[in-house]
C-alpha positions in Angstrom: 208.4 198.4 160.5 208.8 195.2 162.6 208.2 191.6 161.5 204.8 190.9 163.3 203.4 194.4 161.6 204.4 193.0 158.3 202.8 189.9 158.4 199.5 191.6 159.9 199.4 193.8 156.6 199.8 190.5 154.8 196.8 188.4 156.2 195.0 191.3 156.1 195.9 191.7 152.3 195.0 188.2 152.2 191.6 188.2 153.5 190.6 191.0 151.0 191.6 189.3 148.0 190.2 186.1 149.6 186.4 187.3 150.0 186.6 189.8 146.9 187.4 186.6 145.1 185.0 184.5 146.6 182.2 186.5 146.9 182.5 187.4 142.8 179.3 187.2 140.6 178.7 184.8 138.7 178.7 184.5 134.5 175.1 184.1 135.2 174.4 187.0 137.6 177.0 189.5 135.5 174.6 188.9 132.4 171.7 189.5 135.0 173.2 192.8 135.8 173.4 193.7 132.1 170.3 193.0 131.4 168.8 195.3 134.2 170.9 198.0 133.2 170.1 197.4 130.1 166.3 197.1 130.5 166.2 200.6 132.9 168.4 202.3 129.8 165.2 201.1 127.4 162.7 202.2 130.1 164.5 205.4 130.1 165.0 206.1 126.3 161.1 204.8 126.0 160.4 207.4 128.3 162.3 210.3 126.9 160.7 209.8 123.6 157.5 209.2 124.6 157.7 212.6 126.4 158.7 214.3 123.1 156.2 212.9 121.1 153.4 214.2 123.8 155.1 217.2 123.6 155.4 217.5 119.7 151.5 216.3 120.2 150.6 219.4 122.7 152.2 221.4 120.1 150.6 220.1 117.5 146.9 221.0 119.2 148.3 224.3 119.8 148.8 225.6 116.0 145.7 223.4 115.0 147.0 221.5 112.9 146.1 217.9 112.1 147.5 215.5 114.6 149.7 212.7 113.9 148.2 209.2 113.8 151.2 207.1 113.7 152.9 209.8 116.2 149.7 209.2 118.9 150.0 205.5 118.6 153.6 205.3 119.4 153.3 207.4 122.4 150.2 206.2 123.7 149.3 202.8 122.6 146.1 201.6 122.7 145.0 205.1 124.3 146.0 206.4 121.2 142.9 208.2 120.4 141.4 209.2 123.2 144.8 211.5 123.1 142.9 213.5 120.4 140.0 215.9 120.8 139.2 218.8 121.8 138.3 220.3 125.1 135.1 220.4 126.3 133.5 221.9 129.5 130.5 220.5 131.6 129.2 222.2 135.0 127.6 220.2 138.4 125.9 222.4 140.2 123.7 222.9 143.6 122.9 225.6 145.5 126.4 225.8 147.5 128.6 225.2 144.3 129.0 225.5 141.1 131.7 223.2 139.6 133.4 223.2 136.2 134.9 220.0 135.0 137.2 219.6 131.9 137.2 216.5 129.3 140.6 217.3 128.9 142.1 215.1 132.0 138.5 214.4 133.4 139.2 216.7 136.3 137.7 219.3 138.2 138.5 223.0 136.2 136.7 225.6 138.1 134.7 225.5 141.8 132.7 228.4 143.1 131.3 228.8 146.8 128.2 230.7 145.5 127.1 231.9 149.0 130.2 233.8 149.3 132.0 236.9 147.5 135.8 238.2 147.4 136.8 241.7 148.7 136.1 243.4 145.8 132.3 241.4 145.3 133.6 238.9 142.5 131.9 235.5 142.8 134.3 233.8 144.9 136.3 231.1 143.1 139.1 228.8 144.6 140.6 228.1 141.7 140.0 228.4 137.4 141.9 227.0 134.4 145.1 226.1 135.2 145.3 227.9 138.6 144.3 223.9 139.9 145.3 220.5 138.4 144.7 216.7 139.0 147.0 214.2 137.2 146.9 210.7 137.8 149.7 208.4 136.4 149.2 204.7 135.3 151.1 201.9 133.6 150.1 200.4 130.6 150.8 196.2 129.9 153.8 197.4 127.8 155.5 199.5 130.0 154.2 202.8 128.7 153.8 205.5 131.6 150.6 207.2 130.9 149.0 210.5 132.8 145.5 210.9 132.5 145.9 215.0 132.0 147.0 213.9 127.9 143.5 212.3 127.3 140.3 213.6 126.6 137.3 212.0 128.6 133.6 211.7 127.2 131.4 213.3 129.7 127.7 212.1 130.8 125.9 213.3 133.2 122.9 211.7 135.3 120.2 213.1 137.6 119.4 210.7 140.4 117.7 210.9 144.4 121.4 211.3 145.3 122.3 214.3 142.6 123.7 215.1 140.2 126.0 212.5 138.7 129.1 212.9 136.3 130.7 210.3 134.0 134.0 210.9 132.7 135.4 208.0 130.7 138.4 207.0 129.0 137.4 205.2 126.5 139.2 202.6 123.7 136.8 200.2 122.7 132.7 200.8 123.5 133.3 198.1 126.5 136.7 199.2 127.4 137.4 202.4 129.4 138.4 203.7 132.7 136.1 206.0 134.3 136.2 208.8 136.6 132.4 209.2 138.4 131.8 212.0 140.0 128.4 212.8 142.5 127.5 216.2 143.7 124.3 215.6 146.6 122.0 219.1 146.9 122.7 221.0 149.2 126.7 219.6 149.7 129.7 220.9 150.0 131.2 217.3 149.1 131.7 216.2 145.8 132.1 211.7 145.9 135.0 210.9 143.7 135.8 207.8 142.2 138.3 205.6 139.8 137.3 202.5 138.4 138.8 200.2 135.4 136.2 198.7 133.1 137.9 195.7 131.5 141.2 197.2 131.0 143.1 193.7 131.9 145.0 192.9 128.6 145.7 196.6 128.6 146.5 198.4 131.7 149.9 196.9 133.9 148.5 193.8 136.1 151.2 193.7 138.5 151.0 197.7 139.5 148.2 198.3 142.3 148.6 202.1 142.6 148.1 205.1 140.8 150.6 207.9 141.2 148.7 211.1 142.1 150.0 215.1 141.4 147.7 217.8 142.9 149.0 221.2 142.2 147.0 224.6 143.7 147.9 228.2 142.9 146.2 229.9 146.0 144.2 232.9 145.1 144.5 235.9 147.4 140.6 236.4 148.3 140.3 239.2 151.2 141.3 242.7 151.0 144.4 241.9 153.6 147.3 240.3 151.8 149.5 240.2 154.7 147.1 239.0 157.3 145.4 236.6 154.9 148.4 234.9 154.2 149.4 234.2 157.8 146.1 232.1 158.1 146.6 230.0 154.6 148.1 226.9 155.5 148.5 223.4 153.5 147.1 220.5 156.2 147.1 216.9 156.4 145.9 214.3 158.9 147.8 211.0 159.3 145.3 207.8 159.2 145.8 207.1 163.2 147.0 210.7 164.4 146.5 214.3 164.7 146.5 217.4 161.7 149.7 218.5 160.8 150.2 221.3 158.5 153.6 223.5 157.0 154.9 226.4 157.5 152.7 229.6 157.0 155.6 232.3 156.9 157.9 230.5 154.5 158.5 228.0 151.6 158.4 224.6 153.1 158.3 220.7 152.3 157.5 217.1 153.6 158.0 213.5 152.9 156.0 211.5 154.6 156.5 207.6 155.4 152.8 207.2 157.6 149.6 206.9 155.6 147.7 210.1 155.5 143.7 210.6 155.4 143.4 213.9 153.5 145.1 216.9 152.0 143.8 220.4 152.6 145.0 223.3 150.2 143.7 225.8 152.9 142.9 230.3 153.0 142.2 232.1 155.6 138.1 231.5 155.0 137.9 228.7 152.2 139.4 225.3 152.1 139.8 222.2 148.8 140.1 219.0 150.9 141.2 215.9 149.1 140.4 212.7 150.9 141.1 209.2 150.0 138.8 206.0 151.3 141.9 204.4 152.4 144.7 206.8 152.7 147.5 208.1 150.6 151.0 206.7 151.0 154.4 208.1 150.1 153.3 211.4 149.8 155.3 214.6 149.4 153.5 217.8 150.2 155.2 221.5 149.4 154.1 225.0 150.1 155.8 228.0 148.3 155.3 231.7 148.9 154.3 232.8 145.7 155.5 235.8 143.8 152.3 236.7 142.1 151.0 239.6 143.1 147.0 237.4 142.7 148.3 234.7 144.2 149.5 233.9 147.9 151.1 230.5 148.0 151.5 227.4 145.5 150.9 224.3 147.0 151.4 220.8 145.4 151.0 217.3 146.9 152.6 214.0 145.1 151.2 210.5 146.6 150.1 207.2 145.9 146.9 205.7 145.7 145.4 202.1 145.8 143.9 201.0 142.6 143.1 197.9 140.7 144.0 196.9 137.3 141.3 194.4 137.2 138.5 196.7 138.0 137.1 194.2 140.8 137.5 197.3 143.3 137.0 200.7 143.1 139.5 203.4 144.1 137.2 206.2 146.4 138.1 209.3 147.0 135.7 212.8 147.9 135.9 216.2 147.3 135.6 219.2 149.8 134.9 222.9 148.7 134.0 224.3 151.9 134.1 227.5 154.0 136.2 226.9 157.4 133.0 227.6 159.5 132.8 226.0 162.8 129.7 224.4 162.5 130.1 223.3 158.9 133.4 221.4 159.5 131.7 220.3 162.7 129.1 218.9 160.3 130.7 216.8 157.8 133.0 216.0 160.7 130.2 213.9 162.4 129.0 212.6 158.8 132.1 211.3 157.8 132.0 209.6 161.5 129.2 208.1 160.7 129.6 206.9 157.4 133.1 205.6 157.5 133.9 205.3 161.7 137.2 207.7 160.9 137.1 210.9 163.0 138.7 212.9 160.6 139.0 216.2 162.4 138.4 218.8 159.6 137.8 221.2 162.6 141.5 221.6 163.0 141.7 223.6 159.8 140.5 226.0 162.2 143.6 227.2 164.0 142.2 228.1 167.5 145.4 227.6 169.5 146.6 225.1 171.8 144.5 222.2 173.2 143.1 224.4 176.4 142.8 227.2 173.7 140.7 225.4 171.6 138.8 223.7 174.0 137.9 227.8 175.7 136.5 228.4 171.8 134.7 225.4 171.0 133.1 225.1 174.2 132.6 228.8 175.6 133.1 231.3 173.2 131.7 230.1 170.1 128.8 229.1 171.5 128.0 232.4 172.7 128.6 234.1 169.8 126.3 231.4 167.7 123.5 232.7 170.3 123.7 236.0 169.7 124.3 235.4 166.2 121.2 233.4 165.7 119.1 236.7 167.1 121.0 239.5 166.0 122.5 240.3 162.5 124.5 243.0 163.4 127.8 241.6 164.2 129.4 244.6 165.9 126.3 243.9 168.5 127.1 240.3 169.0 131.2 241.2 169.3 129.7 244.0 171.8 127.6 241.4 174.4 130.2 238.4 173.6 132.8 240.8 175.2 130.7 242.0 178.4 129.9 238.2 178.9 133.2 237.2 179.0 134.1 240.2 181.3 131.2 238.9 183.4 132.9 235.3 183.6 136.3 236.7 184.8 134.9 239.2 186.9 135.5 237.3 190.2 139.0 236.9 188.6 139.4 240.7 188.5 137.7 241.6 191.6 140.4 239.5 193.4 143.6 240.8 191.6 141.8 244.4 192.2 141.5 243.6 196.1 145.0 241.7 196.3 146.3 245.6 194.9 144.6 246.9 197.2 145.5 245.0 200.1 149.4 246.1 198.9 148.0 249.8 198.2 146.6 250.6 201.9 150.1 248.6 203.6 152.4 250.2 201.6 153.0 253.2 204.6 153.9 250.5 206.9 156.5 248.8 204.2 157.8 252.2 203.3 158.8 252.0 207.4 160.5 248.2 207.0 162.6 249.8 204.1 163.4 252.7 206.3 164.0 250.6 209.1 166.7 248.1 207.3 168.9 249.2 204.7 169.4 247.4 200.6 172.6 246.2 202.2 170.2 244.2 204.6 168.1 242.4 201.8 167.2 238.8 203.7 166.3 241.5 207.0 164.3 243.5 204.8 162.4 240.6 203.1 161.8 238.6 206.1 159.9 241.2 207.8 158.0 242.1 204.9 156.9 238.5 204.6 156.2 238.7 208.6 153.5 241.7 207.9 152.1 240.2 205.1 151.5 236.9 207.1 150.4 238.7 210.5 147.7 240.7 208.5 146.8 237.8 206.3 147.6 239.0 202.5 150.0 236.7 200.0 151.8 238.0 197.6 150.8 236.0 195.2 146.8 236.6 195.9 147.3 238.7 193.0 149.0 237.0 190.3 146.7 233.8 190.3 143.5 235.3 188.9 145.4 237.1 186.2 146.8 234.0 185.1 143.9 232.6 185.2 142.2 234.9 182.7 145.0 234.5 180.6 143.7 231.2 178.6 140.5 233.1 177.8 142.3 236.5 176.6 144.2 234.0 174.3 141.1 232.0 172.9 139.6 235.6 171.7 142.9 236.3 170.2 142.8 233.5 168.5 139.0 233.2 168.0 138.4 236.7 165.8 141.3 236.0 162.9 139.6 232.8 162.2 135.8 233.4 162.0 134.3 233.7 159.2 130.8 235.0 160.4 132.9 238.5 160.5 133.4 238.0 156.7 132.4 241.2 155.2 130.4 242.3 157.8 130.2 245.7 158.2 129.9 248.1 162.0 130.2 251.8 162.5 133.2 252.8 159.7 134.5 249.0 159.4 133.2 247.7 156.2 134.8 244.4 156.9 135.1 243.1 160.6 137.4 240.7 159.3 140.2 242.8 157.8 141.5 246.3 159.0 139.5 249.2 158.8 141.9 252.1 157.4 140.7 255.4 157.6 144.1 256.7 156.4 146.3 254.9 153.5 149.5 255.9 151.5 151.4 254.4 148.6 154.9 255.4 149.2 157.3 252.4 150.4 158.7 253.4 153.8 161.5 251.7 155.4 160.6 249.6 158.6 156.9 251.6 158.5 155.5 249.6 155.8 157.1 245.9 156.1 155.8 245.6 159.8 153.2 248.3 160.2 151.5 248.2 156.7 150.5 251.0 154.0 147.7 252.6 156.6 146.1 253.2 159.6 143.4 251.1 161.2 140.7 253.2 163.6 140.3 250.1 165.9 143.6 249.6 166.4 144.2 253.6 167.3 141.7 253.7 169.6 142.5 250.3 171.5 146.0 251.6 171.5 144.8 255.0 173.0 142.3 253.4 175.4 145.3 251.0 176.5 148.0 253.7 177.4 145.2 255.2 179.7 144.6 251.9 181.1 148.1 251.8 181.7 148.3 254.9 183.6 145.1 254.4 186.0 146.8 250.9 186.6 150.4 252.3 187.0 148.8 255.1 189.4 147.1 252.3 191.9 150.0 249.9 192.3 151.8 250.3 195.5 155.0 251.6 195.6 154.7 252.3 191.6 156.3 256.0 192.3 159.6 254.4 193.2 159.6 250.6 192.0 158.1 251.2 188.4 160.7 254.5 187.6 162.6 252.5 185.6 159.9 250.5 184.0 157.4 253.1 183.2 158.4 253.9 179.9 158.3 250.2 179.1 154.8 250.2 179.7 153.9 253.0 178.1 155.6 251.1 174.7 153.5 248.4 175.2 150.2 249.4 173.6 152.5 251.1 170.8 154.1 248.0 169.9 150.9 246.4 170.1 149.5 249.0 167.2 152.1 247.7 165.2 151.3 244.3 165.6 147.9 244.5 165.4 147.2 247.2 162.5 147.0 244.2 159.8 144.7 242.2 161.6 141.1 241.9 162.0 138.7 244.9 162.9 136.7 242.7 165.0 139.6 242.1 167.1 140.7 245.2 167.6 137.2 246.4 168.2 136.9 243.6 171.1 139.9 244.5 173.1 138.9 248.3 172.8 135.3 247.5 174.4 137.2 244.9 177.1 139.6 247.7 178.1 136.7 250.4 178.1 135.3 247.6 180.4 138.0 247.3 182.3 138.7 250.8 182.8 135.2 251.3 184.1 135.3 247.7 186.4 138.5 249.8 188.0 136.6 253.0 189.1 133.7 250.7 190.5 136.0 248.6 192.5 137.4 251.6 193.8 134.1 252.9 194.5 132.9 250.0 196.3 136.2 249.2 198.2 136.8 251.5 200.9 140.9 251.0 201.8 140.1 252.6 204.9 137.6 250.0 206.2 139.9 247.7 204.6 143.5 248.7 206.1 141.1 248.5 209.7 140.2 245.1 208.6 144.3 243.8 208.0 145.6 245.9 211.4 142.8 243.4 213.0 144.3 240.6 211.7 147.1 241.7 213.5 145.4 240.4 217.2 144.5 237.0 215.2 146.1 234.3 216.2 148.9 233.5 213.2 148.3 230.9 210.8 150.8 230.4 208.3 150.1 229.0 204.9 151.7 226.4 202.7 153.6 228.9 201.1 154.7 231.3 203.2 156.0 228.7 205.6 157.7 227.1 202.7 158.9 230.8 201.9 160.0 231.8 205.5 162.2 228.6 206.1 164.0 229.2 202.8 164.9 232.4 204.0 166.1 230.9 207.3 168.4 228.4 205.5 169.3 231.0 202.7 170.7 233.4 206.6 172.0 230.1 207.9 173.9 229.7 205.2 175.2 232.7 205.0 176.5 233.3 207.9 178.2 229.9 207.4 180.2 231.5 204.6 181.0 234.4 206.5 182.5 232.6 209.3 184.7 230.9 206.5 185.7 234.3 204.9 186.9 235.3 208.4 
């Protein structure tokens, strides 16, 4: 090691000790520190034991035996007897809900959609006892960490013009208490929510403006389709100043989120518990789990802050939502919600409709339609029925041009099998460029076909996504479906078997069979007018014949009503096919092209742009050849 190194290891050295040394803490901040550590350790301890004494409390309730004075004062404080009682239940009702609130907690125990029925026609119930809980956590003037699910409220309930009104208070003194008010309106799915401290100064913690929120769901598995029901039950949130988000629907997932969020939906397929806060909720932590109850499908749980003051000067608002995910009820509440507050708060997106051009098909086109016939006809399998010959009316001008474009190929294809003959495969560019030349001189594109598929495409995608989500098909019954919503089986089993019953499920759905059967034929009339299909589509012809099988597989768990639509479209299309060729005579029409023929050329866009690629594609190689020789 060389002189200059050791003296660089030195002043570096040096320079450590130096700033270590100078940057030490003082006597003053060292006893600082202690005393934080020490204060966090007390903090701590206080909490641990408070948490046994609630617990020796609980336990206490639970064998009935006489509870603890000293014990309830040391844990809670001045809240110290509103920690004793017993549970009491009072109902809200109207004639969309019927809600069950608890004194234990002061929350929301039980809430039934009583327009609506499970699979099995039990009143349909989103949650009960502890399958839902609402805990709100506050601090108390000495530190103490209290959760409102440990205290028993005292309940009063008011009539008034705007409904039916529900006092739950917290109460130490006659004057002092904090109060959760609840307002169910007639004729509502919203339930107003609100938190307010009466005189709680000198008690609660003056410095702490928020209230720490749990929300915890079990989800109950309501229609007849686990599988498919699950796929659709999703736990949503909308930031304040952005778009609804939601996790993962296949799998156990998790977020923390930094942005301020407007509401919380615990979301099924059909039904929907929206939290929503005045102001928004900050720090919030959402989870979904997949659960392993066999009557439940997911547990959801979101943690997050609240605004709230102490002094009880303002209130802390929040609202309920117990709602069916019907288009025009979230549509509804969507506009009142504008109205009242100026927020669009987009509780149409717990409809999952697709992407934006998707959605915009649906909400503009297709359920519009349906709500027409709907409004007239009350058999559902009617309005599916005329919803689908509509739309095949719409992209009729779509098919009649693919059709004709086929055609067009169909009635040249003698004079292509000749260009073929004519140049051999080793002559590709030859061959291409003089099939490109016909198809110019007699005035057909290749791609004249192509486009009007694609553009049916956006609509075929809407329905798909349009059928899973609507919940007018909700135990509606047509022909042998008993529910146009779920999968009609007409054949079940019990035994497990391997591959069969993870993807293709415990039975067989008519819809699906017959749209599966109706598509194979469609295949084959299709497969048997395409040009050239004897000798191009050799290869691929048993791929489309496993098509529509794969597609029974995917679509056996799914909805009856969708099924049911793409086996009328296809029955549709099938006939469209033998009118087409009924009305297009290929003879008049291959005299037509061979006239073309004496027109004077006129190249499009395209095939210009086609044809000189070719040209530079030959130009270039020949280039190379010349180089290889």
């Amino acid at each position: 090691m060389d002189k200059n190194t050791v003296i660089g290891l030195v002043l570096i050295f040096a320079i450590i000790v130096g700033f270590s040394w100078l940057n030490r803490p003082s006597e003053e901040q060292i006893a600082a520190q202690q005393r934080y550590r020490d204060s966090i350790q007390k903090v701590e301890l206080e909490k641990a034991q408070q948490a046994a004494l609630v617990e020796a409390l609980k336990q206490q309730e639970r064998t009935d035996t006489v509870v603890d004075a000293d014990m309830a004062k040391k844990a809670f404080g001045a809240f110290a007897a509103s920690a004793v009682g017993s549970e009491q239940f009072v109902e809200l009702e109207n004639d969309l809900l019927k809600l069950v609130f608890t004194t234990k907690g002061g929350r929301v125990y039980s809430a039934e959609l009583k327009e609506y029925k499970t699979h099995d026609s039990l009143p349909l119930v989103l949650f009960d006892n502890d399958e839902s809980a609402l805990d709100f956590t506050f601090l108390s003037s000495n530190n103490r960490v209290l959760h409102t699910n440990n205290f028993y409220f005292e309940p009063q309930i008011t009539t008034s013009e705007k409904g039916k009104q529900l006092q739950m208070r917290l109460v130490l003194e006659e004057d002092k208490y904090l109060e959760f008010n609840y307002l169910l309106p007639d004729n509502e799915y919203k339930v107003d929510f609100s938190i307010t401290a009466h005189n709680l100064t000198d008690v609660l913690d003056n410095n702490s403006n928020s209230l720490e929120m749990v929300w915890k769901s079990k989800l109950k598995q309501q229609e007849k389709g686990r599988k498919f029901e699950a796929r659709y039950a999703t736990l949503n949130y909308k930031f304040t100043s952005d778009d609804v988000e939601y996790l993962s629907e296949s799998k156990d997932d998790s977020k923390q989120l930094s942005n301020k969020i407007q509401w919380i939906a615990f979301k099924d397929q059909f039904f929907s518990t929206v939290l929503i806060a005045d102001q928004s909720f900050t720090s919030t932590t959402l989870s979904s789990k997949i659960s392993d109850n066999v009557d439940y499908l997911k547990n959801y749980q979101a943690d997050a802050s609240l605004s709230f003051d102490p002094t009880g000067k303002s209130t802390t608002t929040l609202s309920y939502l117990f709602i069916p995910n019907k288009y025009q009820t979230l549509k509804k509440y969507d506009k009142q919600y504008k109205n009242e507050t100026g927020s669009n708060m987009q509780f149409r997106q717990l409809l999952p409709m697709g992407w934006t051009l998707f959605r915009w098909i649906n909400e503009y086109l297709i359920i519009p339609i349906f709500n027409f016939f709907g409004k007239y006809i009350s058999n559902y399998g009617i309005v599916i029925l005329l919803l689908t010959i509509v739309v095949k009316l719409i992209i009729l001008p779509f098919t009649y041009k693919s059709y004709l474009s086929s055609a067009k190929m169909r009635v040249l294809k003698p004079q292509i099998d000749e260009i073929n003959a004519k140049y051999p495969p080793e002559k590709a560019m030859e061959r291409q460029q003089a099939t490109m030349n016909l198809y110019n001189r007699v005035g057909v594109s290749p791609m004249s076909g192509c486009l009007p598929m694609l553009l049916q495409m956006p609509i075929l995608f809407a329905m798909f996504m349009f059928f899973p989500t609507c919940i007018e098909l909700r135990q509606q019954s047509f022909l042998w479906a008993k529910d146009l919503a779920s999968y009609d089986a007409i054949f079940e089993w019990s035994t497990y078997i391997p591959i069969i019953t993870p993807y293709f499920g415990n039975h067989i759905s008519l819809f699906c069979l017959l749209m599966t059967i109706t598509n194979i034929v469609y295949t084959k009339i299709n497969m048997s007018s395409q040009a050239g299909a004897a000798d191009q589509m050799k290869v691929m012809k048993w791929m489309m014949y496993l098509m529509p099988v794969m597609f029974m597989f995917i679509f056996n768990d799914y909805a009856s009503g969708l099924s049911y639509y793409y086996f009328v479209s296809l029955l549709l299309t099938i006939l469209q096919t033998y009118l087409f060729r009924l009305f297009i005579d290929e003879e008049k029409l291959l005299k037509k092209l061979e006239a073309n023929k004496k027109k004077p050329m006129k190249k499009s866009g395209f095939m210009a742009r086609l044809e000189e690629a070719q040209r530079q594609q030959q130009k270039a190689m020949r280039e190379q050849m010349k180089k290889n020789r």
